[in-house]
Structure formats: structure tokens, C-alpha cells
C-alpha positions as CSV (number, residue, x, y, z in Angstrom):
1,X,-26.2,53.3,-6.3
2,X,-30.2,52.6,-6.9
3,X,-30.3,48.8,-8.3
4,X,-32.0,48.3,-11.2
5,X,-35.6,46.7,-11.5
6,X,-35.8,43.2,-13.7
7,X,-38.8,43.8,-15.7
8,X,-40.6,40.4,-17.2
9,X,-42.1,41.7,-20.2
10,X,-45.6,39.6,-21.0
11,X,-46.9,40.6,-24.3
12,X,-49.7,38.7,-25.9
13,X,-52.2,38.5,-28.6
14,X,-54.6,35.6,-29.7
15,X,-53.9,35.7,-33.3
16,X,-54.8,32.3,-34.8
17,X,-57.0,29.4,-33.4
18,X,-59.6,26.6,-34.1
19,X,-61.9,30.0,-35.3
20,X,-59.8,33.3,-35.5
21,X,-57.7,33.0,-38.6
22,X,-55.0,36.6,-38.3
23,X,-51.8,34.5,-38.8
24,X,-50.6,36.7,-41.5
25,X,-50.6,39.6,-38.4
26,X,-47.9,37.7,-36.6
27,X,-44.8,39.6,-37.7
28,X,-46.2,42.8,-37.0
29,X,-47.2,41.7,-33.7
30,X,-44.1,39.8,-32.9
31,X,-41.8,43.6,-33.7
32,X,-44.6,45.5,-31.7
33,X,-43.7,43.4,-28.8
34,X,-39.9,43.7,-29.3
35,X,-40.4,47.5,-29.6
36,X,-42.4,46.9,-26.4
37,X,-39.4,45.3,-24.7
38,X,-36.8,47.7,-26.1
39,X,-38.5,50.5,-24.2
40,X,-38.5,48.9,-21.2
41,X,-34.9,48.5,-21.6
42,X,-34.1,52.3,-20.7
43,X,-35.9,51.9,-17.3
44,X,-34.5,48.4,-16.3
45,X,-33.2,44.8,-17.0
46,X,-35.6,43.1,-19.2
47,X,-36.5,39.5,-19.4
48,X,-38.1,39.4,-23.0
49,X,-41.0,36.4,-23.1
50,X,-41.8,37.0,-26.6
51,X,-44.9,37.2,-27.9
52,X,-46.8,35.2,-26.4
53,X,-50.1,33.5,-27.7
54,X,-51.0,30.3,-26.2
55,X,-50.7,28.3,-22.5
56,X,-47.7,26.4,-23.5
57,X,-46.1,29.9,-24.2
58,X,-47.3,31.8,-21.1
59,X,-46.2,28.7,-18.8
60,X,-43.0,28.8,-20.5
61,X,-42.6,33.0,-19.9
62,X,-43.5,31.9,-16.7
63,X,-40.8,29.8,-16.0
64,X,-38.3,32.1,-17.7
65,X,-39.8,35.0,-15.5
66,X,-39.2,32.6,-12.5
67,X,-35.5,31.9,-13.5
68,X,-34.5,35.1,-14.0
69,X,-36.3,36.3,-10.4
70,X,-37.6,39.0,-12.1
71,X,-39.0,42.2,-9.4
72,X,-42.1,43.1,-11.5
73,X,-44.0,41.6,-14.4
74,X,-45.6,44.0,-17.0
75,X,-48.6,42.2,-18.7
76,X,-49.5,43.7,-21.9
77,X,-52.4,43.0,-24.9
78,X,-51.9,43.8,-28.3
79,X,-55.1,42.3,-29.0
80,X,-58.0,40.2,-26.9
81,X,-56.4,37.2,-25.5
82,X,-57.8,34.8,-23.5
83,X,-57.9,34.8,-19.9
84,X,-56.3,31.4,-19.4
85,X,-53.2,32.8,-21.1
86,X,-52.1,35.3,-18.4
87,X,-53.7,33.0,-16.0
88,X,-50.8,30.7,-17.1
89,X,-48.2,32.9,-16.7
90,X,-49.3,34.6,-13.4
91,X,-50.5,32.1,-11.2
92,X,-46.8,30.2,-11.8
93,X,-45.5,33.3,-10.6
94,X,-45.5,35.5,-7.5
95,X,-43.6,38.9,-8.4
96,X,-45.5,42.1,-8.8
97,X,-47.6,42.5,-11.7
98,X,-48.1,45.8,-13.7
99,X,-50.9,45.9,-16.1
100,X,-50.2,48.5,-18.6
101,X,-53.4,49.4,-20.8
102,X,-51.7,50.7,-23.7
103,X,-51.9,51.3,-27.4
104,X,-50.0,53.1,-29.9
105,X,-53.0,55.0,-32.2
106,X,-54.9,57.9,-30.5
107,X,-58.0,57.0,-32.3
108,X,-59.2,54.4,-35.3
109,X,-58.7,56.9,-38.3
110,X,-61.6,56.5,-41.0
111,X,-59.2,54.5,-43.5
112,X,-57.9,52.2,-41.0
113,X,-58.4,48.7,-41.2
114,X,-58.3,45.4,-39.1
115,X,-54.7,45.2,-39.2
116,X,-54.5,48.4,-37.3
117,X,-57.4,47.2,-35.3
118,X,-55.7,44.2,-33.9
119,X,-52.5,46.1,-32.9
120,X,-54.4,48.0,-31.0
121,X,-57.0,46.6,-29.0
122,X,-56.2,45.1,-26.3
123,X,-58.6,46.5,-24.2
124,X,-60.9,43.9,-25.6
125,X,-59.0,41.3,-23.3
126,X,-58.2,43.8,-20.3
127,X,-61.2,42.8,-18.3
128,X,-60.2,39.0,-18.3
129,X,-56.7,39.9,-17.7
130,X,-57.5,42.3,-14.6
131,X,-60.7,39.9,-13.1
132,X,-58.1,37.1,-13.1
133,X,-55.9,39.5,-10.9
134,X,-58.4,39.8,-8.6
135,X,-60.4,36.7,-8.5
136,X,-57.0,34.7,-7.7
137,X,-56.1,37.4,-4.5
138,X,-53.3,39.1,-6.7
139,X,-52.4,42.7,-6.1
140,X,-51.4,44.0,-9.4
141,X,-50.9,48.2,-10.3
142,X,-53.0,49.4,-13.6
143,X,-52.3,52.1,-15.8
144,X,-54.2,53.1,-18.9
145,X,-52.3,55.6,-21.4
146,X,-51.3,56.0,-25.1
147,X,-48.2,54.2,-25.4
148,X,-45.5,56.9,-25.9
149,X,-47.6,59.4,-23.7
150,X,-45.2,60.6,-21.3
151,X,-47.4,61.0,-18.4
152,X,-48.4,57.2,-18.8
153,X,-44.3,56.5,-18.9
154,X,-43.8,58.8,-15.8
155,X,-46.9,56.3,-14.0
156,X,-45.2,53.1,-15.6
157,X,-41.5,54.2,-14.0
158,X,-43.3,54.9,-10.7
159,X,-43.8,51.1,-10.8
160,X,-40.5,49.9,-11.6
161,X,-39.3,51.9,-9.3
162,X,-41.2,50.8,-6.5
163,X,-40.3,46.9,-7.7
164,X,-36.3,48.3,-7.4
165,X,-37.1,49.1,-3.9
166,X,-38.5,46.0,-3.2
167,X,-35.3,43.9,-4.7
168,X,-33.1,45.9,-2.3
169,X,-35.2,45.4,0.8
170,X,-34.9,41.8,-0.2
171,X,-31.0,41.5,0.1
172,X,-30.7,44.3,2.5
173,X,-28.9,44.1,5.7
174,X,-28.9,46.6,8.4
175,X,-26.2,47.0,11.2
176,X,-27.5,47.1,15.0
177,X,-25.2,48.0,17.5
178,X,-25.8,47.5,20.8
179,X,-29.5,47.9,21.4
180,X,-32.5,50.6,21.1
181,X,-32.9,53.7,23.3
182,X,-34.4,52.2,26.4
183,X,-37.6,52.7,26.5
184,X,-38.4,54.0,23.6
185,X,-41.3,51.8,22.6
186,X,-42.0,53.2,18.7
187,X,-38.7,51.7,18.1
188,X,-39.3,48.0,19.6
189,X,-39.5,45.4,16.5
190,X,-39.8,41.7,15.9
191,X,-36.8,41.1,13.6
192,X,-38.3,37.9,12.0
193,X,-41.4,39.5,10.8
194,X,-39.1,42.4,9.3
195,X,-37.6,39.9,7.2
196,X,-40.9,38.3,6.1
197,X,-42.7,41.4,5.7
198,X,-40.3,44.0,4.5
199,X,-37.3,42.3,3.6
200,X,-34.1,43.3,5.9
201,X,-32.3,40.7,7.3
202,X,-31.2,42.9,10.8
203,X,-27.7,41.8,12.3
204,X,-26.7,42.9,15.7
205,X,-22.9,44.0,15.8
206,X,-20.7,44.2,18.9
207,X,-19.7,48.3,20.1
208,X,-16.3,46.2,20.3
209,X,-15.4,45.7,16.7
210,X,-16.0,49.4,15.9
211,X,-13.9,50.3,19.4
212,X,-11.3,47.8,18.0
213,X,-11.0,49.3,14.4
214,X,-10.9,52.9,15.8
215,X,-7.2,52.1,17.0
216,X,-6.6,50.3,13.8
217,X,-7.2,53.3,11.1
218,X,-4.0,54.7,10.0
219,X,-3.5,58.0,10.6
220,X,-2.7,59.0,7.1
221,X,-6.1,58.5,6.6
222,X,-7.6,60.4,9.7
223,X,-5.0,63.9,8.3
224,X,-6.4,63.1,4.4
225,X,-10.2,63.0,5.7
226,X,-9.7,65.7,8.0
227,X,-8.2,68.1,5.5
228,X,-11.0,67.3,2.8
229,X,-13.8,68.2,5.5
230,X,-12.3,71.3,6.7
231,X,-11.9,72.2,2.9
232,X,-15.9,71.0,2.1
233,X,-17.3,72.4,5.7
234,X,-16.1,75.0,8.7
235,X,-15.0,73.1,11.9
236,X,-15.7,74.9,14.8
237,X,-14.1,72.4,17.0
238,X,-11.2,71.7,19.6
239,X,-8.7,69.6,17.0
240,X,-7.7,66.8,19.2
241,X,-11.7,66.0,19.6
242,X,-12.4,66.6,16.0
243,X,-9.3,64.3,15.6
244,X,-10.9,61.8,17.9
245,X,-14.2,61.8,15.7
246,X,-12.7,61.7,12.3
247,X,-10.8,58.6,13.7
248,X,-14.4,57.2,14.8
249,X,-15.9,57.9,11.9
250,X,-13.5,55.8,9.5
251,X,-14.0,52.8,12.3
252,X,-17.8,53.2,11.8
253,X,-17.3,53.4,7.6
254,X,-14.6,50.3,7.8
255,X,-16.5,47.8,9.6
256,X,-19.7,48.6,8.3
257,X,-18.7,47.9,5.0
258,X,-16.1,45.3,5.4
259,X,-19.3,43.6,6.7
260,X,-21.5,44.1,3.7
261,X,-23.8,46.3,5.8
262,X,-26.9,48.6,3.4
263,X,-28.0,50.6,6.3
264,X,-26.9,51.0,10.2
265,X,-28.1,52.0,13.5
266,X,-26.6,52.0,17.3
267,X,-27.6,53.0,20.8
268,X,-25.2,56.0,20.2
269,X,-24.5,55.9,23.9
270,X,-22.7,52.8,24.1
271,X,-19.1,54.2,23.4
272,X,-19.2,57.1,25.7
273,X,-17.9,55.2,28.7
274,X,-15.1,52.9,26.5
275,X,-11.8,54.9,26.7
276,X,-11.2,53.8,23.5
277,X,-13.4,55.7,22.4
278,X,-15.1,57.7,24.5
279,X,-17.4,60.1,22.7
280,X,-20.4,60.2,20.3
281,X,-20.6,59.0,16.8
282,X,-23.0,62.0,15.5
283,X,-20.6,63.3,12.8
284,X,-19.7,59.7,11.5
285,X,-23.4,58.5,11.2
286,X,-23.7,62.0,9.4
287,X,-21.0,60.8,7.2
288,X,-22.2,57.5,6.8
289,X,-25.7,58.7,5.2
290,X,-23.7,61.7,2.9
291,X,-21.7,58.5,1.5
292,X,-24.5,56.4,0.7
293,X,-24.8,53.8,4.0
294,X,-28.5,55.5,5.5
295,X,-28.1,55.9,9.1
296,X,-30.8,56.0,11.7
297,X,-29.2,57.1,15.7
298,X,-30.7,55.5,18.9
299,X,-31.1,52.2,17.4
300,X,-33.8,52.9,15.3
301,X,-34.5,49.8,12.7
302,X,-37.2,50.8,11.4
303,X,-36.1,54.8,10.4
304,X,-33.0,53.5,8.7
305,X,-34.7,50.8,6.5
306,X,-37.1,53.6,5.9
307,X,-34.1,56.0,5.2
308,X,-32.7,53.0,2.6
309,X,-36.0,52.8,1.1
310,X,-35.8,56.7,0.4
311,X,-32.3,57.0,-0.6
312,X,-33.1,54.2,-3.4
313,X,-35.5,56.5,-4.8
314,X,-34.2,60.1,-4.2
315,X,-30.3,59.4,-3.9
316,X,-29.9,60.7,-0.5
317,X,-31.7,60.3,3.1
318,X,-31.5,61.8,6.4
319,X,-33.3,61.3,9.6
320,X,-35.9,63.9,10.9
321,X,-37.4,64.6,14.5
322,X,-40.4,66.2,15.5
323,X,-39.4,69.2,17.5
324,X,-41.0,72.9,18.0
325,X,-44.1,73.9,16.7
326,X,-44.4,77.1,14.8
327,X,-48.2,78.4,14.7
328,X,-46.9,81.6,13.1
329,X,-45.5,80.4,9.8
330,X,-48.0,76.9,9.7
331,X,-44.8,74.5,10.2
332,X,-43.1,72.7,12.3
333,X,-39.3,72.5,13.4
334,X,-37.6,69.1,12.4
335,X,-34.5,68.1,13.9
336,X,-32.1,65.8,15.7
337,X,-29.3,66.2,17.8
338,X,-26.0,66.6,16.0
339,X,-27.3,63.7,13.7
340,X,-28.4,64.2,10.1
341,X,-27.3,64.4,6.5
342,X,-25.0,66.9,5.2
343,X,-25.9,66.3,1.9
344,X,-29.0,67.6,1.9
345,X,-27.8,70.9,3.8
346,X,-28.0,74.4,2.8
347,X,-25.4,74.3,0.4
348,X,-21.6,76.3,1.9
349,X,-23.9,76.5,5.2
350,X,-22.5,73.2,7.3
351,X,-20.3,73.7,10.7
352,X,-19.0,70.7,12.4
353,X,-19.1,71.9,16.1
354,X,-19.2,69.7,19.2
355,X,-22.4,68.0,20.4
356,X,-23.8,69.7,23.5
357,X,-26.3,66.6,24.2
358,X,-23.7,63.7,24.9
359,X,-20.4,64.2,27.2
360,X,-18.2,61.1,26.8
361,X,-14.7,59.8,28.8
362,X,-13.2,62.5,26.1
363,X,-15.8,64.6,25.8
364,X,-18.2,66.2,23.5
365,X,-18.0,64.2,20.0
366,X,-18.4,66.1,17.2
367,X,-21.8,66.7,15.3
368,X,-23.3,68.4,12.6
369,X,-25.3,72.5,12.8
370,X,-27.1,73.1,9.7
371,X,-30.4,74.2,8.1
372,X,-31.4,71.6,5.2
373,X,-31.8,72.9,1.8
374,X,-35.7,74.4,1.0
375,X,-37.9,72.5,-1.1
376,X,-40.3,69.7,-1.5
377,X,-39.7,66.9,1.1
378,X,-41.1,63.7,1.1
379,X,-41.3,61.6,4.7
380,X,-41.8,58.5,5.6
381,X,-42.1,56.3,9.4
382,X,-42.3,52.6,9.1
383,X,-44.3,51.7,12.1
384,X,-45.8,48.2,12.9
385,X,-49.7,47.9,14.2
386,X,-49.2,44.6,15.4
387,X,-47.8,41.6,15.6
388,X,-46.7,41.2,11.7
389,X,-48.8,44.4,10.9
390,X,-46.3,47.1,9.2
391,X,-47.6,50.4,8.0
392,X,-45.9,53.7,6.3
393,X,-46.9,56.8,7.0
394,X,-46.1,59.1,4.0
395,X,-46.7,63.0,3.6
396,X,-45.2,65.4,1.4
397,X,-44.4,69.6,2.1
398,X,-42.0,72.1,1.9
399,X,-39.2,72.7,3.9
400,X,-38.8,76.7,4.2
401,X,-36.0,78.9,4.5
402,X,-34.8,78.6,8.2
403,X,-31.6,80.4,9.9
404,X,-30.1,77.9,11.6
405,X,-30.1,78.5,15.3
406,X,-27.1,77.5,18.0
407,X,-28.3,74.3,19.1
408,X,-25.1,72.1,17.4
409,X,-27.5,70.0,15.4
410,X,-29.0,69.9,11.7
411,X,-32.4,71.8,11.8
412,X,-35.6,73.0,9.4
413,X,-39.2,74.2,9.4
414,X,-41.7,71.6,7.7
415,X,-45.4,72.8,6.1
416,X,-47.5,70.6,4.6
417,X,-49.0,71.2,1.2
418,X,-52.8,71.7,2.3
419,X,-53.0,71.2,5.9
420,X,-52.8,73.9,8.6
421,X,-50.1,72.7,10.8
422,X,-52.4,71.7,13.9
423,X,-54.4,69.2,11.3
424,X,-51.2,68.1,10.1
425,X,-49.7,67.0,13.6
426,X,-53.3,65.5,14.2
427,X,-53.7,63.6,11.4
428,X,-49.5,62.6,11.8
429,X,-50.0,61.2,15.2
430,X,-53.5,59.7,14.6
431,X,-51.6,57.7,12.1
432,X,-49.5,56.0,14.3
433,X,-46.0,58.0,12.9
434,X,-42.9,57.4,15.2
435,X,-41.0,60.3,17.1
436,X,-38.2,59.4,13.9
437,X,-39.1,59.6,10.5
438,X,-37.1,58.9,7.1
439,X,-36.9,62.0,4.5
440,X,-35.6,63.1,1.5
441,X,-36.1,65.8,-1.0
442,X,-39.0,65.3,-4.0
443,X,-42.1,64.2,-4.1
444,X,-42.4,60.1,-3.5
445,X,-46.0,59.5,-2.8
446,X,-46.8,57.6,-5.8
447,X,-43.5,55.1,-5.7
448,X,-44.4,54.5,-2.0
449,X,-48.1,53.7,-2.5
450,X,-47.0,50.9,-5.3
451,X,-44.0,49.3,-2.8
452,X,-46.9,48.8,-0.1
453,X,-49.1,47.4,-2.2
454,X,-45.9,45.0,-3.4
455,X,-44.9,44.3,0.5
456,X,-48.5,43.6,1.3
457,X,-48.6,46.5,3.8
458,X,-50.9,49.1,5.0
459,X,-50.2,52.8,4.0
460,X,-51.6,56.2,5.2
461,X,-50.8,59.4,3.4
462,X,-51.0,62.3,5.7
């Protein structure tokens, strides 16, 4: 389940001082910021500051913005405040800041007077607010709309969504088992700086414990899992091996979460020689995504916090490989080998069959053949440029129709909105994208952008 974003709500207003005399406006104004906070209500957790007029009020939002760890700060004007104010609140602070530019008239109607003036006119302050933002370093998002404009809303949920995001990175953890792919440098990390930078706190796990558990599930529960999947998909597969993987992937669900584990990866390898085991753990790291624990294969950190980051904002993820290029149709085939998200299949279209990549001391493990479900796809790699330097790579297509060919492994053909398929793998690699990527159906682009800017990270839409 996504968590919710805890939205500090900063409303303010100079009303009354040594020369501006608009006490009288101070109910109205304090039930224009309630209504302000009630709205936010339906998008997250909000931490109400009040209206708030002076310093001593802004420090003391500040510290009840601080208390509460609030993900993102929405600073508001009714009316032009001075730039101290917010200056007060958000320099004793350090979570995102949204400036929202709104106001609740479309225009100043001929018999309108000051009281509707001052209700409505914040942008008078805006420039302080915003050149405080930026002459103290502070990344903050804008958006400029009518107050109950829906687009403006749709902009203003983009935000919070991205600040969600950002709270789960902070208290994620992500299994590693065993090690990366040898060699495979796109997936070499520093795990300290992807705590500092991103947020996951990585935790290596012993292949033992899972090898241990697999002999500890009961088998009631391997017959009751094994019935529901040959009831949900069609099993092309020897049954003592499907057996054998249905077994493994309850050891792989029971450890991860007995552990508190958000998102998990493992040298899929490392159990093919254990006669405890003895086979590949495609179909349960399928399983794990399809029941909410994102799943990268091959050790890959970075495409399974990316998948987490995705699945918090669409509701399910899968990994994607780079495979054939198809000049003819302007795509390209993504894929990985038995490995991927049933979920997001073809819907009545999903075989569990046997891998043909990976024989183990018992043979072929089972995997997953399917074509994903058309539509719009968002993908994103989480790469580092450096020591400390993380960047996404985001872009955004279709995935077409695509008859799933015989290669025991979910599969799909990927066009870009604009670019010619050539351009697109240019401009892809160029970028520095890594032979996995996250994915997940929609359109993300915008909620990406804003948890960049939050992380303090570089981003390239392709």
C-alpha cells in the first residue's frame, strides 16, 4: 500500500501591523486557511499551522512542521506577507517546499472591494516568498492556478506524491542476497551513499536462511498456493519441479517479510548448486512483485529501489531488459528471462513453464512466458555518475500488441512517443541507462521530475 504524504500546510497573510490596519479581515482569512487545509486532507496527512501572520507564528509552524516530520511543506499567501515570515518558517526547516500560487476569484469583478482584494492577492508577496527560496539554496516546486482548477490540483498531487515517494525511500529496506552478477558493472553501488542520497538502507541476507525456510514451509501451504495458481494461470510444467518452486517461492515470501524487507534482489544463481534447493527463483521473484515486495534478479539494487519507487506511484512494477530491436514497427523488445511481473500481463495470457536459461541440482526452476498488457509505460534506471552522483533516466511510450514468442520468459515491444526507435536507443544509452530498468504502466514523468529535485539528484528524460 502507497504511504501517505504529511503535508505542512503554511498559510499566511499580513493583516495588521505598526501601518496596515485589516484586523476586522482576520476571520475570513483564518476559515480560508482551514478550507485550505481541509483540501489537502483528501490528498494526505495534514499538519495545520494556522494562519499564520508574524515570526513568532511561522517559527512556531516551523517547529510543529519539524515535530510532526512532515514530507512536504505547501507555502501559501492569502495576501502580501512579508518575506521574513516564510523565511522563519523555512529556513528552521528542511523538508520539500511546494509554493502553490493560488487564489479562489478568476478575476476582480467591478463591485468587488478590498475585502475580496485581500483574500486574494497573494501574488503581491510571491516574489519575496520564492527569492527567499532561492537566495537561501532551497529547491522548492511552483505552481500557479485558480484554486479549485483541477489541472492546478492534478500539478499540486504530482507533488505530494513525489514527497510520498520520498518518505518511503527513507524507511526502505531492500534484501540482497548473495552478491551482483559478476561483472556486471551498471549494477556496482556504494551502499552508504544510497542511503544518504536516495534513502534505502540495503541489507545483505544469507542464500542460507531462504535454503533453511524452503524445508520449513508446510506443505498445506505449498497444495493451497499451487491450486490457486493453476486456477489464476496454465502450468505447463513437470509437477514435482513446479512443486519444488512453489515451495521456494513461499521461503522467498517468508523470510523476506518476516524480516521487514520493502524490496529484494539476489544473484539468482546462488541456489542452483544447494540440494536444498537446487533451482532458480524466477517464478517466486515474479510472485514477489505481483504481491507487492518489487523484485529486481541478478542483484540489481538499484532496479529494485527503482521498481519500489514505481510501484508507490502506479501500484505495481516489473523489471524490463533491453533485448531485440524492431526497425519495422519503431520499437524495441523488452524482456528478461523467466523474471517479471504477472500483474501487469496480458490479462488470461500467463503460462508458468520451466526456465530454459538456468539448470539447477533439480533442474529447470520454474518461470514466467507472457506478453505484458498494451499501453502507456513509464521507465525508469537509477544509475550513479559518480562517486555520490545518482541520476534517473525517465521516458515514457507505448507498449504494443505482441504475441508472445517461446522463449519461457515475460516479453513486449516498446515505442516511444516521438522518437524513431534508433534516436530513442541513442539518446537511452547516451544517458547513461543500465541494461535493467524499472517500469510500470501510466504516465510518471512529472512525479519523477519533482522526487529528483526532492533527493537532490540529476534527471534526464529521454
Amino acid at each position: 500500500m502507497a504511504v501517505k504524504a504529511k503535508i505542512g500546510v503554511l498559510v499566511m497573510a499580513l493583516l495588521e501591523d505598526d501601518y496596515n490596519k485589516t484586523a476586522h479581515m482576520r476571520p475570513a482569512a483564518t476559515a480560508a486557511a482551514q478550507e485550505i487545509a481541509d483540501t489537502f486532507a483528501q490528498w494526505g496527512e495534514v499538519v495545520h499551522a494556522g494562519l499564520v501572520e508574524e515570526e513568532s507564528q511561522a517559527a512556531a509552524a516551523a517547529r510543529l512542521f519539524n515535530a510532526a516530520d512532515v514530507d512536504l511543506i505547501v507555502a501559501m499567501e492569502l495576501a502580501y506577507t512579508k518575506g521574513l515570515v516564510p523565511a522563519r518558517a523555512l529556513l528552521d526547516t528542511t523538508a520539500p517546499v511546494l509554493v502553490w500560487n493560488a487564489q479562489k476569484i478568476r478575476r476582480l469583478a467591478e463591485d468587488d472591494g478590498f475585502d475580496v482584494v485581500m483574500l486574494n492577492s497573494g501574488m503581491a508577496g510571491m516574489p519575496e516568498l520564492t527569492a527567499v527560496l532561492l537566495r537561501t539554496d532551497r529547491e522548492f516546486a511552483l505552481v500557479t492556478s485558480l484554486f479549485d482548477d483541477p489541472d492546478g490540483q492534478r500539478r499540486v498531487r504530482e507533488v505530494i506524491a513525489a514527497a510520498a515517494v520520498r518518505r518511503r525511500l527513507k524507511d526502505a529496506r531492500v534484501a540482497l542476497v548473495g552478491h551482483h552478477f559478476e561483472g556486471m558493472t551498471d549494477l556496482m553501488f556504494d551502499g552508504l551513499s544510497m542511503r544518504q542520497e536516495i534513502g534505502p538502507v540495503v541489507w545483505p541476507v544469507e542464500p542460507e536462511k531462504f535454503a533453511v525456510r524452503f524445508g520449513e514451509i508446510p506443505q498445506a501451504d505449498v497444495d493451497e498456493l499451487m491450486a490457486a495458481e493453476r486456477a489464476k494461470y496454465t502450468v505447463e510444467m513437470e509437477p514435482a519441479l513446479f512443486e519444488r518452486s512453489v515451495r521456494f517461492a513461499l521461503a522467498l515470501e517468508s523470510v523476506t517479510r518476516e524480516q521487514g524487507f520493502d524490496a529484494f534482489t539476489a544473484f539468482d544463481q546462488v541456489w542452483l548448486t544447494d540440494p536444498r534447493v537446487g533451482l532458480i527463483p524466477s517464478y517466486g521473484t515474479g510472485r514477489l512483485c505481483e504481491i507487492g515486495i518489487p523484485a529486481a534478479p541478478e542483484g540489481d539494487v538499484n532496479t529494485a529501489v527503482a521498481q519500489l519507487i514505481l510501484q508507490e506511484l502506479a501500484g505495481q512494477a516489473t523489471t524490463l531488459e533491453n533485448y531485440v530491436v524492431d526497425y519495422d514497427s519503431q520499437a524495441v523488445m523488452f524482456s528478461h528471462d523467466g523474471h517479471g511481473n504477472p500483474a501487469l500481463a496480458t490479462p488470461g495470457a500467463v503460462k508458468v513453464k520451466h526456465s530454459i536459461y538456468y539448470s539447477g541440482v533439480h533442474g529447470f526452476g520454474a518461470g514466467f512466458e507472457y506478453a505484458y498488457e498494451p499501453g502507456p509505460i513509464t521507465n525508469l534506471a537509477l544509475i550513479t555518475t559518480g562517486y555520490g552522483q545518482w541520476r534517473f533516466v525517465i521516458s515514457e511510450g507505448e507498449l504494443l500488441p505482441f504475441p508472445p514468442r517461446s522463449i519461457s520468459a515475460p516479453q513486449t515491444l516498446f515505442r516511444h512517443d516521438t522518437l524513431d526507435i534508433a534516436a530513442w536507443c541513442d539518446a537511452w544509452l547516451r544517458a547513461g541507462a543500465t541494461h535493467h530498468m524499472g517500469a510500470a504502466r501510466g504516465r510518471w514523468t512529472p512525479q519523477l521530475l519533482h522526487l529528483a529535485r526532492m533527493l537532490g539528484i540529476e534527471a534526464v528524460v529521454v
